[in-house]
C-alpha positions in Angstrom: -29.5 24.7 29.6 -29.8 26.1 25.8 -26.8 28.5 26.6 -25.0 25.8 28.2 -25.9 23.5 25.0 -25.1 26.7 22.5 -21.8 27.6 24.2 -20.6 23.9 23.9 -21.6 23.8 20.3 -19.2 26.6 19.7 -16.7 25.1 21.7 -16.6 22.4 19.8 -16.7 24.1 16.1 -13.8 26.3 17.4 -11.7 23.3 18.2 -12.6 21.6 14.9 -11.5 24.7 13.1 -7.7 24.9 15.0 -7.5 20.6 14.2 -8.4 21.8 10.9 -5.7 24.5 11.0 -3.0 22.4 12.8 -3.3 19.4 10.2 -2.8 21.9 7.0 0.3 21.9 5.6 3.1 25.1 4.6 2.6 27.0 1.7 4.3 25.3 -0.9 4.8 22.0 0.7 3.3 18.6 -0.7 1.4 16.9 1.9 1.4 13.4 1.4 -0.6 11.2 3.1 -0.1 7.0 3.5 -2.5 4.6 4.5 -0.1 2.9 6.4 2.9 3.4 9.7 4.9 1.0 8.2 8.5 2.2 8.6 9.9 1.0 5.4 6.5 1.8 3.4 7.1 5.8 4.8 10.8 5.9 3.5 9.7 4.6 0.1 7.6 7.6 -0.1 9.9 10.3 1.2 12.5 8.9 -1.1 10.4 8.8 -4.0 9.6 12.6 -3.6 12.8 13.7 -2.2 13.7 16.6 -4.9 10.7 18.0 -3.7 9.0 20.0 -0.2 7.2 17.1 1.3 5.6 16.2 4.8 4.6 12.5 4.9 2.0 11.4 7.3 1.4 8.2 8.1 -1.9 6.8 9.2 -2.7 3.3 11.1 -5.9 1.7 10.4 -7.0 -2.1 8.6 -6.3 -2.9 5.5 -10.1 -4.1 4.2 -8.4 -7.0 3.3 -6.8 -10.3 4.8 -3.5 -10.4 6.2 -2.1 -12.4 3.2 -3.8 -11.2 0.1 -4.0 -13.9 -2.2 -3.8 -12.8 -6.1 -3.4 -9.3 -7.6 -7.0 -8.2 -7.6 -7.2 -8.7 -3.3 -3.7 -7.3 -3.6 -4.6 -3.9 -5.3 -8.0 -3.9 -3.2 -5.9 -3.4 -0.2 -4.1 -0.8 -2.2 -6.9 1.1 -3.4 -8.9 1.0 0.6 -5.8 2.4 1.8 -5.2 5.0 -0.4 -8.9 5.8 -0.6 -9.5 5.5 3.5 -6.4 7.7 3.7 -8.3 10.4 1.9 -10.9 10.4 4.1 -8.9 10.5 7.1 -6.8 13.6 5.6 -8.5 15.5 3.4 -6.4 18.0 3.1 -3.4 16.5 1.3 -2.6 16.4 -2.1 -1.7 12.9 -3.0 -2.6 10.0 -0.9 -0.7 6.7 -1.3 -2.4 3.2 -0.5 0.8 0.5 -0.3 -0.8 -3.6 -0.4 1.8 -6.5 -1.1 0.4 -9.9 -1.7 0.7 -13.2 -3.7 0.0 -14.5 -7.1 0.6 -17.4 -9.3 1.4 -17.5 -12.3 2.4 -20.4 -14.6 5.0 -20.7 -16.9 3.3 -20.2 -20.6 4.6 -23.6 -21.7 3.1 -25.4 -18.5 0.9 -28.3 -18.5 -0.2 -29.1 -15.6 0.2 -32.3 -13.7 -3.1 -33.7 -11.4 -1.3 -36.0 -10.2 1.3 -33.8 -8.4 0.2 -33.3 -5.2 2.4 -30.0 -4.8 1.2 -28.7 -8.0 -1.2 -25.7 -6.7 2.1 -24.6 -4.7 4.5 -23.8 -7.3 4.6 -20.6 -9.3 3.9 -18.2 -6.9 5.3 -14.7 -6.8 5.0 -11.8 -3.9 4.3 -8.4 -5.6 3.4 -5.0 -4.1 0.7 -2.7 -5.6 0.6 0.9 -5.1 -2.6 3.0 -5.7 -1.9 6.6 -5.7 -4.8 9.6 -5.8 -3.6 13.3 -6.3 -4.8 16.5 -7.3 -3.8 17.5 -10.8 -3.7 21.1 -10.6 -3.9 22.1 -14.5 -7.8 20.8 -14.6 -8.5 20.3 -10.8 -9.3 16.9 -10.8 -8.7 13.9 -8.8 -6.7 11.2 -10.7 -5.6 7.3 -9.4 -2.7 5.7 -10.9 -2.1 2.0 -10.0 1.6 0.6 -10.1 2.9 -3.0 -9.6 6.7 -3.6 -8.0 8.4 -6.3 -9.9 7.9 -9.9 -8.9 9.7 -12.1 -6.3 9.8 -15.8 -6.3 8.0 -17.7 -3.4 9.9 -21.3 -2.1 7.5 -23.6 -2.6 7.8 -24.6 1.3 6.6 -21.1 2.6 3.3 -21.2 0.0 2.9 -24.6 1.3 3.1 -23.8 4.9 1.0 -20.9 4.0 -1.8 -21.6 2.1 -4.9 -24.2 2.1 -5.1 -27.1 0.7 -6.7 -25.6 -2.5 -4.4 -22.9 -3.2 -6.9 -20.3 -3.4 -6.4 -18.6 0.4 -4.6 -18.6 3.1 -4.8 -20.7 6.3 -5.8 -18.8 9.4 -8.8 -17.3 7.6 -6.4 -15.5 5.0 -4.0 -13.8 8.0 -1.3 -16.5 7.9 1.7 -14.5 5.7 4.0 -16.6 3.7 6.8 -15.4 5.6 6.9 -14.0 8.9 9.8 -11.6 8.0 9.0 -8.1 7.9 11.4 -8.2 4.8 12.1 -11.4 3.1 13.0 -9.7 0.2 16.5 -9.0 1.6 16.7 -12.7 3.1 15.8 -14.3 -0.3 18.2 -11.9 -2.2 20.8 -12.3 0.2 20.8 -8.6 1.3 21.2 -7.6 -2.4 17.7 -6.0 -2.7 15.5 -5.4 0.1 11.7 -4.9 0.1 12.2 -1.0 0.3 14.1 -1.1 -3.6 10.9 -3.7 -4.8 8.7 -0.6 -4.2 10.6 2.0 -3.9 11.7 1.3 -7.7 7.9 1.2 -8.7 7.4 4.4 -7.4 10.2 6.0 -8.8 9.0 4.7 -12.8 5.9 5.9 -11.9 6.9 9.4 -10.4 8.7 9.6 -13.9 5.8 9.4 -15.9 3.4 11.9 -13.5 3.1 15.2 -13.1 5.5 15.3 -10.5 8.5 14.4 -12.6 9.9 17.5 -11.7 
């Protein structure tokens, strides 16, 4: 029985060792990995690294956070779980990516506001992705975490009603009912003219510009 038990031990270390193997990536290739499958999330990625070698991998898993993330700090806590559970799930990349949009208000700076407006906690909401990045930077060997923001896109006061509480401060559904049910209402709201990939897909690129990987 203690053969049996050693010989499966081995077994088992030998098959950890070619996962291990199969899972590394090419000499000279930038191994990326995203806490996320999404489709468009994977091509804002590839595109923002495209001058260079790189093998995205997405991963599937929960966010740590509610469906709808209400206000940027919930927002960037999806971010940063992704990004943070993605390193744990591939160790062996260089830079793993964490990709959270959510909502936020934010009054106009000349606004007063009006209690007797029953719609009041409704207006002035924006949706806005956050991007929390980890990498290796080779020249000290350390682990550093940049956190972007996409610009800001204008919520229709009858989605953040049909989404959120009464008080404005979550969403219904226990925080999983999205403003919009689109996988890209960025596109529908701009007419086509800039879908959700460009929102973060531009944030990424001003960011790539400013990193070591500018070149």
């Amino acid at each position: 029985e203690e053969k049996t038990q050693q010989h499966m031990a081995a077994k088992s270390n030998a098959e950890e060792k070619k996962s291990d193997s199969s899972s590394s990536n090419k000499p000279g290739q930038l191994l990326i990995a995203l806490g996320s499958s999404s489709a468009i999330k994977q091509k804002v990625v590839k595109e923002t690294f495209a001058s260079k070698n790189v093998e995205v991998v997405g991963l599937s898993f929960a966010s740590g956070v509610p469906e709808q993330p209400v206000g940027k700090a919930e927002t960037q806590k999806g971010a940063q779980f992704r990004a943070e559970k993605a390193k744990e799930l591939k160790p062996d990349a260089s830079v793993w990516i964490g990709i959270e949009n959510g909502m936020y208000r934010q009054t106009p700076d000349d606004h007063q506001a009006n209690n007797q407006d029953n719609e009041e906690v409704f207006k002035y909401w924006f949706d806005v992705g956050c991007i929390f990045i980890i990498y290796k930077d080779d020249k000290n060997d350390q682990l550093q975490t940049d956190v972007c923001w996409s610009d800001s896109l204008p919520i229709p006061i009858e989605n953040t009603k049909d989404c959120l509480e009464k008080d404005g401060k979550s969403a219904k559904n226990n925080g999983n009912h999205t403003w919009s049910p689109l996988k890209d209402p960025h596109s529908e709201l701009t007419n086509g003219k800039r879908p959700r990939k460009m929102w973060l897909l531009d944030a990424m690129k001003k960011w790539k510009e400013a990193s070591i990987f500018k070149q």
